[in-house]
C-alpha positions as CSV (number, residue, x, y, z in Angstrom):
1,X,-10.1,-14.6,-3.0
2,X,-9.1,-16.4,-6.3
3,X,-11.5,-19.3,-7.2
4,X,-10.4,-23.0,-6.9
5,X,-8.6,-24.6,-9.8
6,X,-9.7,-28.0,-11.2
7,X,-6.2,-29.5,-9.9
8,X,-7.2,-28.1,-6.3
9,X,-10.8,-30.2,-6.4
10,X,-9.4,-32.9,-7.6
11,X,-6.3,-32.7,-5.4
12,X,-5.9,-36.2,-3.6
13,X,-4.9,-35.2,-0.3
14,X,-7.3,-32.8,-0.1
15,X,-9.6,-33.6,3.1
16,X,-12.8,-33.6,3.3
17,X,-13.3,-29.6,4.9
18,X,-11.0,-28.5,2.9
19,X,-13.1,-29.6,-0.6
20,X,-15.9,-28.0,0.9
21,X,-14.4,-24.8,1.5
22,X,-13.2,-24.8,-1.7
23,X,-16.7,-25.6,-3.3
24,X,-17.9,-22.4,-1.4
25,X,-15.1,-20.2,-2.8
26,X,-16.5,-21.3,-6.0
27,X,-20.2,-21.0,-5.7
28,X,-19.5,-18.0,-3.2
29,X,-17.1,-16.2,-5.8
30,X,-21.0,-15.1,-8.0
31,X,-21.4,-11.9,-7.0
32,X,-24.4,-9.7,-7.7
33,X,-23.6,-7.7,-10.4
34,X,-26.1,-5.2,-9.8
35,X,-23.5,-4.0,-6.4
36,X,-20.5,-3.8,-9.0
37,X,-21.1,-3.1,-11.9
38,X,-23.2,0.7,-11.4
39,X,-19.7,2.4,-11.7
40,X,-16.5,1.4,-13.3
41,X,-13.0,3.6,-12.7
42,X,-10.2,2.8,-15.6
43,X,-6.9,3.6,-15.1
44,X,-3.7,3.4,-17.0
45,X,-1.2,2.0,-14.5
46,X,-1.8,0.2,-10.8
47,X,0.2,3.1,-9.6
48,X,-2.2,5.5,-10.9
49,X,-5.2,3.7,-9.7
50,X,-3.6,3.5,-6.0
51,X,-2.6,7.1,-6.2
52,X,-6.2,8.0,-6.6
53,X,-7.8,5.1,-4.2
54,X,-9.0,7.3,-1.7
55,X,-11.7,8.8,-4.5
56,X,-12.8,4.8,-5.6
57,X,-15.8,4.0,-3.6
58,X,-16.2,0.5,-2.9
59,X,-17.2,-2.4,-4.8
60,X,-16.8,-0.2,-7.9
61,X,-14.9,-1.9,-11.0
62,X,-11.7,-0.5,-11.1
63,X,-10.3,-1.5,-14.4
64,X,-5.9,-1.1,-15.3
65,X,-5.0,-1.4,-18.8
66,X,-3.0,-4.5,-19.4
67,X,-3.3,-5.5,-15.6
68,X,-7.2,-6.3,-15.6
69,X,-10.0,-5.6,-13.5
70,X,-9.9,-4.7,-9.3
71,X,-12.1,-3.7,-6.6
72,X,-12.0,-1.7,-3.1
73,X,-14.2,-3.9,-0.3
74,X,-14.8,-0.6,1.9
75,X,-14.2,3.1,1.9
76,X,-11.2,3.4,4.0
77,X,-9.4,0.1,2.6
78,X,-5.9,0.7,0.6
79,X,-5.7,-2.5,-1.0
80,X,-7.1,-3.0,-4.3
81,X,-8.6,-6.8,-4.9
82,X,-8.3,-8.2,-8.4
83,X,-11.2,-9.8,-9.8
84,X,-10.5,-13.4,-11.7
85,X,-11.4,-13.5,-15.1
86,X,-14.6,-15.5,-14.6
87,X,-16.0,-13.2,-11.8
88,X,-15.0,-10.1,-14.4
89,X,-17.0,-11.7,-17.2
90,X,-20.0,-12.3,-14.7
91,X,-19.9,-9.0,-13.7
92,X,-21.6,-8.3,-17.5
93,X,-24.6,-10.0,-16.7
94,X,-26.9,-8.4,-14.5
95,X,-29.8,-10.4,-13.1
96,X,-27.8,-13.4,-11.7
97,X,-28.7,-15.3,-8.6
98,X,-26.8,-14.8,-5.7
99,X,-25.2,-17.9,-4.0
100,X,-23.2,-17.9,-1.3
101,X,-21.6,-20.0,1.8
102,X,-23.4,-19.1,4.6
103,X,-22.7,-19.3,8.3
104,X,-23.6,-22.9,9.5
105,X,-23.4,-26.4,8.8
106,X,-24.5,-26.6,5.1
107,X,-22.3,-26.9,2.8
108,X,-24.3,-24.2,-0.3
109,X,-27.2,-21.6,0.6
110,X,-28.4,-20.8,-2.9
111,X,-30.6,-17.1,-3.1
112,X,-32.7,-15.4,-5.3
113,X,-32.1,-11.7,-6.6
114,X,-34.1,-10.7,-3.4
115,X,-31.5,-12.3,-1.3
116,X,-34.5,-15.0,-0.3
117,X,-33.1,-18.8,0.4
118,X,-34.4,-21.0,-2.2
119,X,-32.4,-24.4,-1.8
120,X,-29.3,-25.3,-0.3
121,X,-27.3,-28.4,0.4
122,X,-26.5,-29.6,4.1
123,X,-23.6,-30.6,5.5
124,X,-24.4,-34.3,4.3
125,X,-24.4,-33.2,0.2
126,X,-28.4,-33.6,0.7
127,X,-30.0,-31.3,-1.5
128,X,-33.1,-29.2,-0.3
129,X,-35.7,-27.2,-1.8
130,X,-37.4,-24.3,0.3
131,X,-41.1,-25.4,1.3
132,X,-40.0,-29.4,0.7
133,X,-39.2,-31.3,3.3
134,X,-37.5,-33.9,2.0
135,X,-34.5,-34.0,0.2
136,X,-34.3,-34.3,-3.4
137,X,-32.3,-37.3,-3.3
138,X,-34.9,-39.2,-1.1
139,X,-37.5,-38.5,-3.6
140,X,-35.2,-39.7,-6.5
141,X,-34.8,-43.0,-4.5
142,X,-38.4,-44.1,-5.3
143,X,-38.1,-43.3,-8.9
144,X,-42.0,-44.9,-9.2
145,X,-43.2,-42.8,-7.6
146,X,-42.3,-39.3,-9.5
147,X,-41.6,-41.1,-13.0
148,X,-45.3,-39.7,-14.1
149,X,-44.4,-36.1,-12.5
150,X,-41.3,-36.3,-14.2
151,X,-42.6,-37.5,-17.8
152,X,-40.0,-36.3,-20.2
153,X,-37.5,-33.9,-18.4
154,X,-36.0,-37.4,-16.2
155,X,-33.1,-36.6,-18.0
156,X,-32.9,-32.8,-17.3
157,X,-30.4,-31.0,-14.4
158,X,-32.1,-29.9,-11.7
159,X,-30.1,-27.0,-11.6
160,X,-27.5,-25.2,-14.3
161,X,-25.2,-21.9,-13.6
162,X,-24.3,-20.6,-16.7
163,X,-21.8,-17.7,-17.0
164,X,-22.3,-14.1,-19.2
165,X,-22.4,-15.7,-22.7
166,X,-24.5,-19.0,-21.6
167,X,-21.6,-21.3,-21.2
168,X,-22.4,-23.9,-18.8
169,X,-19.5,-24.1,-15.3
170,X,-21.6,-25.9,-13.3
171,X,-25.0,-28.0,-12.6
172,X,-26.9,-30.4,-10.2
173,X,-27.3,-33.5,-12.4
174,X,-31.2,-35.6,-12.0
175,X,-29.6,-37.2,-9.0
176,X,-28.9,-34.0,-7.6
177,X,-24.9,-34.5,-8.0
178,X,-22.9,-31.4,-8.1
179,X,-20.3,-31.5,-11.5
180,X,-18.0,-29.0,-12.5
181,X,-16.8,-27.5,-15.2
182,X,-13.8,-29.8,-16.6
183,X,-14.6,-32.6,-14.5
184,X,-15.4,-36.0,-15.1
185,X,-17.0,-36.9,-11.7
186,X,-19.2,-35.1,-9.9
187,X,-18.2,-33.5,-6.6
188,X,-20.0,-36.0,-4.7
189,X,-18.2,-38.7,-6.0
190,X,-14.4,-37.4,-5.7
191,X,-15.4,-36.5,-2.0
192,X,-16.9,-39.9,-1.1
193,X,-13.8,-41.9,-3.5
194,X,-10.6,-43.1,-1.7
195,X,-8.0,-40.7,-2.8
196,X,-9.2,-38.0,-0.5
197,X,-8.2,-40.1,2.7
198,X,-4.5,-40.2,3.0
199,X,-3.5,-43.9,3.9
200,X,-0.5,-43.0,5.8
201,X,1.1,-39.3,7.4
202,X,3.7,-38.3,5.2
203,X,5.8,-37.5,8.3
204,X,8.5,-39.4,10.3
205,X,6.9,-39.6,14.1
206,X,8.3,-41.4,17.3
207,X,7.9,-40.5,20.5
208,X,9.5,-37.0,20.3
209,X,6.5,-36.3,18.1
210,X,4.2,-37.0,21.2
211,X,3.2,-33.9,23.2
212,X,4.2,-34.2,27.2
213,X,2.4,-35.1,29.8
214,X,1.0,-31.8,31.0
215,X,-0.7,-31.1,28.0
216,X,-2.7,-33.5,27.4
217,X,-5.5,-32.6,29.8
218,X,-5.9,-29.4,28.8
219,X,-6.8,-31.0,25.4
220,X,-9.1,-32.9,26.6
221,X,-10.4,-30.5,28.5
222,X,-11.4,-28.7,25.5
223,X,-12.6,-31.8,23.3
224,X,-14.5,-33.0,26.3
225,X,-18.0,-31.4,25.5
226,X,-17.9,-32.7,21.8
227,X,-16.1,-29.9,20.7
228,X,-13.4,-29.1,17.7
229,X,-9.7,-27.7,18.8
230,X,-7.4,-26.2,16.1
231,X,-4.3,-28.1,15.6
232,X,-1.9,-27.6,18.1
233,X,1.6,-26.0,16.5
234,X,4.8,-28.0,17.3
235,X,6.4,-25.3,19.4
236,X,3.6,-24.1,21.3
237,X,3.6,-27.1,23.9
238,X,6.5,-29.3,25.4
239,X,7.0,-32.8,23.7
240,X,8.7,-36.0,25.3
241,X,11.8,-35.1,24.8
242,X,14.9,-33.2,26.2
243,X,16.8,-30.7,24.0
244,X,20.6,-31.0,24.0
245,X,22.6,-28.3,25.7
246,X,24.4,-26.8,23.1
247,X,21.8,-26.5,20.9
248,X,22.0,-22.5,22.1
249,X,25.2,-22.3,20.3
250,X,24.1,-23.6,16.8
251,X,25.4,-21.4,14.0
252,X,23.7,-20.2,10.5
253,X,25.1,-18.1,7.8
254,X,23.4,-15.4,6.1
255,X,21.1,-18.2,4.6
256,X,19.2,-17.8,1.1
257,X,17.4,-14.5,0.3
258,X,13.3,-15.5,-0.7
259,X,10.9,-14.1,-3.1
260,X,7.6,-13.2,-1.4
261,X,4.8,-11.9,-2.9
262,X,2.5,-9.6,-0.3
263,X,-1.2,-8.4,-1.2
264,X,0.4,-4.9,-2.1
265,X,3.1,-5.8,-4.6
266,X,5.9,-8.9,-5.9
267,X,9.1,-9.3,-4.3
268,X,8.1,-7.5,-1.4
269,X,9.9,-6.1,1.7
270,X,8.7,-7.8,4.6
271,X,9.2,-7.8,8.7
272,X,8.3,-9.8,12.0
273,X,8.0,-13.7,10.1
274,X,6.4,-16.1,13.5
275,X,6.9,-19.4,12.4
276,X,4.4,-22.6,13.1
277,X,5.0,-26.3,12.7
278,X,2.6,-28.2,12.1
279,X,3.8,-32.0,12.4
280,X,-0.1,-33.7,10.5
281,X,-0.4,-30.2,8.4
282,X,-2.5,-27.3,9.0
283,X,-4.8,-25.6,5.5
284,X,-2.7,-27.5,3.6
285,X,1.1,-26.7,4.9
286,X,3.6,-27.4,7.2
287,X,4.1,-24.4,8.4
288,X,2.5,-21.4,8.3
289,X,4.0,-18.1,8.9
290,X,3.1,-14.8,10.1
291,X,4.4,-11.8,8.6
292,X,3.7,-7.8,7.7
293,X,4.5,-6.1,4.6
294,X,6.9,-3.4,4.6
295,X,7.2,-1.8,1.1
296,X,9.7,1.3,1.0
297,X,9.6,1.0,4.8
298,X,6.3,2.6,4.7
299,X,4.6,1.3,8.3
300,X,1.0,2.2,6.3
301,X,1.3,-1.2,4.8
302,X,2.6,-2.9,7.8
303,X,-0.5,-5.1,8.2
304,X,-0.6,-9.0,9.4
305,X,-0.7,-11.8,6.9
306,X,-0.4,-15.6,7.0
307,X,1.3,-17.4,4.0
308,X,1.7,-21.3,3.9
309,X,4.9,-23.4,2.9
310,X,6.3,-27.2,3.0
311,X,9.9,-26.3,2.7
312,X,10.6,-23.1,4.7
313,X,11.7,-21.6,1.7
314,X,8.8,-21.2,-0.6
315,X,5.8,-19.5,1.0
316,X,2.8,-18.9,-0.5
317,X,0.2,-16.5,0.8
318,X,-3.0,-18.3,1.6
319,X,-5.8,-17.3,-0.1
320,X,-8.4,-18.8,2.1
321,X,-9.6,-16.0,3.9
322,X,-9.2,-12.1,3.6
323,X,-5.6,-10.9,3.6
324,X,-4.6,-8.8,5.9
325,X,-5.7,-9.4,8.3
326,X,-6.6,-6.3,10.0
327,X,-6.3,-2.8,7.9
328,X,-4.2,0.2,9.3
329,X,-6.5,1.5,11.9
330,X,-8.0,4.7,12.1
331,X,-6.5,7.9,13.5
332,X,-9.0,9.2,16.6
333,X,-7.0,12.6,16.4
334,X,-6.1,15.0,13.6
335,X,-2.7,14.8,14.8
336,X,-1.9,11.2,15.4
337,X,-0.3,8.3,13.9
338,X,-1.4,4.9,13.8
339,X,-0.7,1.4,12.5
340,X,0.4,-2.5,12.8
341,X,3.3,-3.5,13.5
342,X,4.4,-6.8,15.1
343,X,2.7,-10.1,14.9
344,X,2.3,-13.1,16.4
345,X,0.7,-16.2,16.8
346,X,0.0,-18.1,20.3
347,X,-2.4,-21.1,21.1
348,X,-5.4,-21.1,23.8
349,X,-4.9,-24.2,25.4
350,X,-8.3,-23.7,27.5
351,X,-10.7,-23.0,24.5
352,X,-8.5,-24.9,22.2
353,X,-7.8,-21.8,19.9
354,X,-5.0,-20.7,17.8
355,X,-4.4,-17.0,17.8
356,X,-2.9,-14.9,15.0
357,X,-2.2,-11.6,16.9
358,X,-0.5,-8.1,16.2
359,X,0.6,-5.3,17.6
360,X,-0.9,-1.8,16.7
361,X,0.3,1.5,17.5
362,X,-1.2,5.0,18.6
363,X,0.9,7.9,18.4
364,X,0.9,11.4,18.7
365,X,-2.4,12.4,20.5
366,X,-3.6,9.7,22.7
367,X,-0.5,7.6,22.0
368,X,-0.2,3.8,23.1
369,X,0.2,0.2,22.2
370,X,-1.7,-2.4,22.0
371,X,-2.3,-6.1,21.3
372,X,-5.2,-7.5,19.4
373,X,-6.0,-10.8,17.5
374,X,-8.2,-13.1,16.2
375,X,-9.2,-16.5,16.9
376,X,-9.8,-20.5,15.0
377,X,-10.5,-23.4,15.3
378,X,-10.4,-24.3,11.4
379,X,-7.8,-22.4,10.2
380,X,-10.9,-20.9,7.9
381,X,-13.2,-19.4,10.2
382,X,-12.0,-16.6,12.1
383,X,-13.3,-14.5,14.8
384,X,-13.6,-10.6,14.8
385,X,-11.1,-8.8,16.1
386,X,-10.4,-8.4,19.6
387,X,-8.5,-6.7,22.4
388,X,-5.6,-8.6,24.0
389,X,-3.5,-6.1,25.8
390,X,-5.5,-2.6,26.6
391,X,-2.8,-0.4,26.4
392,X,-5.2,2.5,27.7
393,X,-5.1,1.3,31.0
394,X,-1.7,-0.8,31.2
395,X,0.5,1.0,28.9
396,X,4.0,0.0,27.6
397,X,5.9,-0.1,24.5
398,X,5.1,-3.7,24.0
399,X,7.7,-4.5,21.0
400,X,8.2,-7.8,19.5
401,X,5.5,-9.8,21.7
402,X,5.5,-13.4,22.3
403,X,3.0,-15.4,24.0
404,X,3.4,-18.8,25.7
405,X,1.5,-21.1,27.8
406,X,2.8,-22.0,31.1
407,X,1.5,-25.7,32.0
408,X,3.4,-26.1,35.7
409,X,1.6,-22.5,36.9
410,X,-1.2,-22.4,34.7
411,X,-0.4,-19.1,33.6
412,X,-0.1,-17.1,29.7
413,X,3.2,-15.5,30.0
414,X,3.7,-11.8,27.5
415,X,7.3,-11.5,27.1
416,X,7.9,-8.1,25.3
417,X,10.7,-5.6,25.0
418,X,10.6,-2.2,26.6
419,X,13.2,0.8,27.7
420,X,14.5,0.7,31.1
421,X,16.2,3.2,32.8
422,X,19.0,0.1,32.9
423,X,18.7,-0.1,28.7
424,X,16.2,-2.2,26.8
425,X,14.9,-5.6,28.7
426,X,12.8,-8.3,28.2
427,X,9.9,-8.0,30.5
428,X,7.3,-10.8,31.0
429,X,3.8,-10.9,32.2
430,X,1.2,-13.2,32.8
431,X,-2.2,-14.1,33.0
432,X,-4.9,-16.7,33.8
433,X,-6.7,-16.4,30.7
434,X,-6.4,-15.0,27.0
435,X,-10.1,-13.9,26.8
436,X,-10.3,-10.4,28.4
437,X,-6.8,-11.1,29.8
438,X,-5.5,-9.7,33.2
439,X,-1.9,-9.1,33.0
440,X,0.3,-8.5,35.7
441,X,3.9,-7.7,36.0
442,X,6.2,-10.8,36.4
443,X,10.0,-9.6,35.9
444,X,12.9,-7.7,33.8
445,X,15.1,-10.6,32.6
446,X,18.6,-9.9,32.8
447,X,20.3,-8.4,29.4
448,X,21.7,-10.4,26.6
449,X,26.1,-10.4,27.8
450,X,27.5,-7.8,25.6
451,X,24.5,-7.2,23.7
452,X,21.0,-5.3,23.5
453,X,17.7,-6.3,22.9
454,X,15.4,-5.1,19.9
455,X,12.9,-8.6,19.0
456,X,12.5,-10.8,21.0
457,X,10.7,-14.6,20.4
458,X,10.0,-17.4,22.8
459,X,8.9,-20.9,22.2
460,X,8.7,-24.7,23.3
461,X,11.7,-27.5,22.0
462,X,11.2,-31.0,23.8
463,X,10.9,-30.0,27.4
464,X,12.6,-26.4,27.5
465,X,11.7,-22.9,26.7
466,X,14.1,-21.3,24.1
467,X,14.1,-18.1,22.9
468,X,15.7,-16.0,19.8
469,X,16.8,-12.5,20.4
470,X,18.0,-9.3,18.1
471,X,20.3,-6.9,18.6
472,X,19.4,-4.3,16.2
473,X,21.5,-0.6,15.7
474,X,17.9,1.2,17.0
475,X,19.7,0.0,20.5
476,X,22.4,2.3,19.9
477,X,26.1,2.8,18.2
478,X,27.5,-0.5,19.9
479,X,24.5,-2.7,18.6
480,X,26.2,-5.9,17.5
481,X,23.3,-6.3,14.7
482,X,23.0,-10.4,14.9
483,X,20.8,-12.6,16.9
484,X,21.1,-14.4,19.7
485,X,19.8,-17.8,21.4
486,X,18.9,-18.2,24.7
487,X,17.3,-21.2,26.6
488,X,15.1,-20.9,30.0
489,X,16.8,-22.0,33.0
490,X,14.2,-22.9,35.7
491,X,16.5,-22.5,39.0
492,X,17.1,-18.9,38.1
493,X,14.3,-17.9,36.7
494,X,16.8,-16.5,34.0
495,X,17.8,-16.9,30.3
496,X,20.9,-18.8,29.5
497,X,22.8,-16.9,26.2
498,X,24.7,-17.7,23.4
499,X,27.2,-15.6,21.6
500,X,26.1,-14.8,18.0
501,X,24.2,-16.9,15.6
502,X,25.1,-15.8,12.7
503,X,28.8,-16.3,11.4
504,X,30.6,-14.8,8.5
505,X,29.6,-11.8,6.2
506,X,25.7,-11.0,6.9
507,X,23.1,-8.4,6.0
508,X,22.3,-6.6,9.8
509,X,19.3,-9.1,10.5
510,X,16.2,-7.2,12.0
511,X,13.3,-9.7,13.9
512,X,13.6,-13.6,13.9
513,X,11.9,-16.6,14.1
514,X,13.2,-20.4,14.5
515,X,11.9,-23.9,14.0
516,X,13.0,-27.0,15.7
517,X,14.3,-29.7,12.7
518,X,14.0,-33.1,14.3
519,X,15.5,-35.9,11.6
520,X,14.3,-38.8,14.0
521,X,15.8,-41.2,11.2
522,X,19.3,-39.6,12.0
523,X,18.5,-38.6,16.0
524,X,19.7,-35.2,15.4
525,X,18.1,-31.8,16.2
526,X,19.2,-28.3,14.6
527,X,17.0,-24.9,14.0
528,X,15.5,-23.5,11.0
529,X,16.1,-19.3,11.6
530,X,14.4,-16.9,9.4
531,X,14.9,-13.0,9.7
532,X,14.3,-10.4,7.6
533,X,17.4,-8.0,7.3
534,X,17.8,-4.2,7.6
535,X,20.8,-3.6,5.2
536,X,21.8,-4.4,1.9
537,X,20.6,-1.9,-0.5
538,X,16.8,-2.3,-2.7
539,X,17.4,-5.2,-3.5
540,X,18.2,-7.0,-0.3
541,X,16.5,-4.9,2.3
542,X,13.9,-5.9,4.2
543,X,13.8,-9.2,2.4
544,X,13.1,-12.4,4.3
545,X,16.1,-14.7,4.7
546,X,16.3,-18.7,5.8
547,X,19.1,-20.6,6.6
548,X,19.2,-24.1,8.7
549,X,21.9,-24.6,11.5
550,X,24.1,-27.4,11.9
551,X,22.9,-30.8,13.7
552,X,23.2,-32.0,16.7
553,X,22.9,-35.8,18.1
554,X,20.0,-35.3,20.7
């Protein structure tokens, strides 16, 4: 994870959390060299260093001429980390403390060499030294009574990290402030001044902004006992308001082809974007948005990553936390195939949880599918992995899944897309809960009017469920490769469709996602659709695409 830059600790809408998660990448970024620096591997070209990668053992410096320095974090990983420049020049000097950001509420654990805690600061900036049980700053506060301790080091820091040839990044001034290299105040101070807390939401909100009814006591629910609940994403409850009925028959054109950079190479190919609005920001964004590599179609490097964006057309991947987010798994047989594929995101609306899921695949010798994810309540923090759909004892194809929260039955609804003996259908599911979930077979949903079904994606605007289908040539010769709107129609338990969304001359579009737009200045609705296509040649395939519909008057 690339260390902080000055603008991003002094960034004014920065909150609180987020300057303290940055001041742990920073301090947490000191690594003992003593782990790293017993082996190094140089290499003349990335390509060289990833066709031997399976021979690097891990943690050892890997160095590329003209491309700098990397590292493996475990045996079976296939993703080389680079090292920033200050961690590469720390890596020369053996003998370093460790620090690190520890589990907990404080905000640094600093270490000696034999990983023993010898200060650290708590979640209140106070700082503390192991056997003391004060803090330093309430023995500063009487200044009488240490001036004769102190004698003629009052004017010394406390503490000083200096990097492999002695240059000073960072120290604990006499008062016990925190400053860092570059800038003028110390850490404490640009936390505690004004510019952190943003005087007003940069947003337009009226009551379409407000979340319905149903929902709200399910929030509650979860801050009742005291306790934090991520952000809830725009689409993944119903808001106060009802969606016109032609917004299924919005059009978009091929849309504008974007550049995104994956943790394998530039300009990569990429499939299966999820979309999330965030209407008060989430890490920093807007939206965030799900996606899997897919360099020279390779399904090896199909593995789930977040990236962050304020426009839906520049996305960044975030760098605060590991990327992917789950490795290819392991084969259990010699003759078997596995990886990711799919991914998703869904919110726990009875733990108050988002979920960034995906779906990985077995086959060959004890082939199946099945669902896992992980779980936060920061955005930051993540859980370990865990199962979602067993597909040892439930089975199915489960492509393109989508999860939902039902608040009239109470109930997590699966839709996925599976082979019938009647061609491919959406099939949905549900269950009471999304921890250790027990799903049962709801229904096959009635195919798309002169079309087939590859993706599939399902999601709240206003009051109503819409959806966003694909018709993909993997459903055979008459595929009409474009996508497809639907909206959920409550009497017959059945999807509404439109004809095709895109218009014009188009790259065959493979999965898609969709935003709602609301401009509440102008009272108009229209969708944001991103897809990733299938055609086009190198340099268009598997690229991710956006384009916004026109507007309607809601």
């Amino acid at each position: 994870m690339p260390l902080p830059t000055v603008e991003e600790i002094t960034d004014p809408t920065a909150t609180n959390t987020q300057m303290k998660q940055r001041l742990g990448q920073l301090v947490g970024s000191v690594v003992d060299s003593e782990n790293l620096n017993t082996l190094t591997r140089s290499y003349a070209t990335i390509q060289d260093a990833y066709s031997d990668i399976a021979n690097i053992p891990p943690f050892v410096l890997v160095r590329v001429l003209n491309d700098g320095e990397f590292y493996k974090e475990a045996n079976d990983s296939l993703i080389l980390k680079k090292l920033p420049e200050s961690i590469s020049s720390i890596l020369a000097n053996k003998n370093k403390k460790i620090l690190e950001n520890r589990e907990g509420n404080n905000i640094l654990n600093v270490l000696d060499k034999d990983n023993q805690l010898t200060m650290y600061l708590d979640q209140y900036s106070q700082l503390f030294l192991t056997g003391v049980d004060k803090s330093v700053q309430a023995y500063l506060d009487d200044v009488e009574s240490i001036k004769d301790t102190l004698g003629d080091k009052e004017k010394k820091n406390l503490v000083e990290f200096t990097d492999a040839i002695d240059g000073l990044y960072a120290y604990f001034s006499e008062n016990a402030h925190l400053f860092l290299a570059e800038l003028t105040q110390s850490v404490q101070a640009i936390l505690n001044s004004d510019n952190l807390s943003a005087k007003s939401n940069q947003f337009v909100h009226d009551k379409k902004s407000v979340i319905a009814n149903e929902v709200q006591p399910y929030l509650l629910s979860c801050l009742s006992g005291g306790g934090v609940i991520a952000p809830m994403p725009f689409s993944q409850a119903p808001h106060q308001f009802t969606p016109p009925e032609d917004l299924i028959n919005v059009k978009v054109t091929q849309g504008q082809r974007l550049t995104v950079d994956t943790v394998y190479k530039k300009d990569d190919g990429v499939v299966h974007p999820h979309i999330l609005e965030f209407r008060n920001g989430f890490l920093g964004y807007r939206y965030i948005l799900g996606l899997t590599p897919y360099f020279l179609t390779q399904d090896k490097y199909e593995n789930p990553c977040i990236y962050g964006s304020h426009d839906l057309l520049n996305f960044e991947l975030i760098d605060k936390f590991p990327q992917p987010f789950s490795e290819r798994p392991i084969v259990e047989f010699e003759n078997q195939h596995a990886y990711n594929s799919d991914d998703f995101f869904t919110y726990d609306f009875y733990s108050g949880e988002l979920i960034f899921g995906w779906r990985r695949s077995y086959e060959g010798a004890g082939g199946r599918n099945e669902l896992w994810g992980r779980r936060t309540k920061n955005g930051l923090d993540w859980t370990s992995e865990e199962l979602i759909y067993d597909g040892k004892t439930l089975g199915g194809v489960l492509l393109s899944p989508s999860i939902i929260f039902n608040f009239e039955t109470g109930l997590y609804e699966l839709y996925i897309v599976e082979g019938t003996a009647n061609g491919w259908r959406i099939r949905r599911m549900t269950s009471p809960t999304l921890k250790n979930p027990r799903w049962t077979h709801s229904k096959y949903f009635q195919p798309i009017p002169n079309a087939n079904i590859w993706h599939f994606e399902i999601r709240w605007v206003g009051s109503e469920l819409f959806g966003l289908g694909h018709d993909d040539a993997m459903t055979g010769s008459d595929s009409s490769k474009n996508l497809y709107l639907c909206r959920y129609d409550k009497a017959s338990d059945e999807f509404v469709w439109s004809d095709k969304v895109i218009t014009g001359e188009h790259y065959d579009p493979y999965k898609a996602t969709f935003a709602p737009i609301l401009n509440l200045e102008n009272n108009t609705i229209a969708l944001q659709i991103l897809w990733s296509s299938r055609s086009g040649g190198d340099e268009n395939m598997w690229k991710l695409y956006s384009s916004k519909s026109n507007s309607i008057e809601l």
